[in-house]
N, C-alpha and C positions, 0 to 999 in steps of 0.2 A: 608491447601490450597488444596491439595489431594481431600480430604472428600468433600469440596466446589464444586471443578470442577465435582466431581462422581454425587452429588446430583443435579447442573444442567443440566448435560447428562442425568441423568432419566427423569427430567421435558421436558426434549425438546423430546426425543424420546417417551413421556408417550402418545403423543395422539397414534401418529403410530399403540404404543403397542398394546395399548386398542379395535382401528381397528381391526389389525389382531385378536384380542383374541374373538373379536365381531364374526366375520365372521368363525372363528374355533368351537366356541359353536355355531352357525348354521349350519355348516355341521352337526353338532353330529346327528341333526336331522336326523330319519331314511328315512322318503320320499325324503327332499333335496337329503342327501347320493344318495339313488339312482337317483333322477334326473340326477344328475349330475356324477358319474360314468358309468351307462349307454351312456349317453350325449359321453363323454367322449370315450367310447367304441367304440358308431357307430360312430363317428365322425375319429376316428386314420385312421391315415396315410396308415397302412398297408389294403389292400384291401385281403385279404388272407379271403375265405370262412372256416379256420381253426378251429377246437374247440381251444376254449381259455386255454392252460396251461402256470398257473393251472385256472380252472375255477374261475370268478368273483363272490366274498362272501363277501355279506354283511349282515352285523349283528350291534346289538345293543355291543357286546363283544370289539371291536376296537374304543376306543374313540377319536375324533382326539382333544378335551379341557380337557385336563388332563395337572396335575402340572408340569408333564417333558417337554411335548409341550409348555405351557408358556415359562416354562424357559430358554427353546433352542429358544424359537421364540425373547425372550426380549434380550438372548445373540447376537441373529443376528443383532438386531435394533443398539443395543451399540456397536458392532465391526461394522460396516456400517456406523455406526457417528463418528467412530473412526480414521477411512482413511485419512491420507493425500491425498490420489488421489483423486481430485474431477472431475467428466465429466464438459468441457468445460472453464478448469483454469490450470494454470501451470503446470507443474508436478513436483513432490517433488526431489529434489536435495539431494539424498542419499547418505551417505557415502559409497564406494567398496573397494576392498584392491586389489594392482595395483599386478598381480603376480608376474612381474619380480623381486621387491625390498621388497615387501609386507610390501607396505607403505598404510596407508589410504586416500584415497583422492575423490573426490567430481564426481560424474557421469558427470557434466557438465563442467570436467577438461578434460575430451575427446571432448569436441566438437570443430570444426571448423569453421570458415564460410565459405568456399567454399566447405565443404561438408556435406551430413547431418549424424549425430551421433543415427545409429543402434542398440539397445539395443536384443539381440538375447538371449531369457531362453530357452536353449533348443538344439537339435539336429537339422542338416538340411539336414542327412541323411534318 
């Protein structure tokens, strides 16, 4: 069943893939490359008459379609498809463990209806 689900997670993310993998062997091109680096250059935010360090080098030696690129671009697609969190649908009702008794129980075992339930990862200092 495993094997089943894995193989139609490649089929649904294969077009994606294939996209990005499209438009990564088009940067390689060296003109693009620099179109669009330059582009990118004059374009930034920072307005600083600065020399650039380290200086902008472009070369044919840094490929951006190479097998590791693939690999980490088709990993992103499948962890991406993989999310419970979707934009503009519930949100996933995770298990936490309550500190006081550290018992397991349901994120939406905190919720109220006269208040709304704050989920805080982090410092607020």
């Amino acid at each position: 069943m495993k094997t089943l689900r894995n193989a139609l997670v490649c089929l649904i993310i294969l077009p994606r893939f294939l996209l990005a993998a499209l438009v990564l062997w088009f940067l390689d091109f060296l003109c693009v490359r620099k179109r669009v680096l330059y582009y990118l250059r004059d374009h930034d935010d920072d307005d600083d008459d600065e020399d650039e360090d380290p200086p902008l080098c472009i070369s044919d030696n840094n490929r951006m379609f190479s097998w590791e690129s693939l690999k980490a671009v088709f990993h992103g697609h499948e962890v991406d498809w993989m999310k419970s969190a979707r934009v503009g649908r519930d949100a996933p009702n995770t298990e936490v463990v309550e500190l006081s008794d550290l018992q397991p129980r349901r994120i939406l075992d905190f919720a109220r209806r006269t208040r709304p339930l704050v989920l805080n990862f982090g410092s607020c200092s």
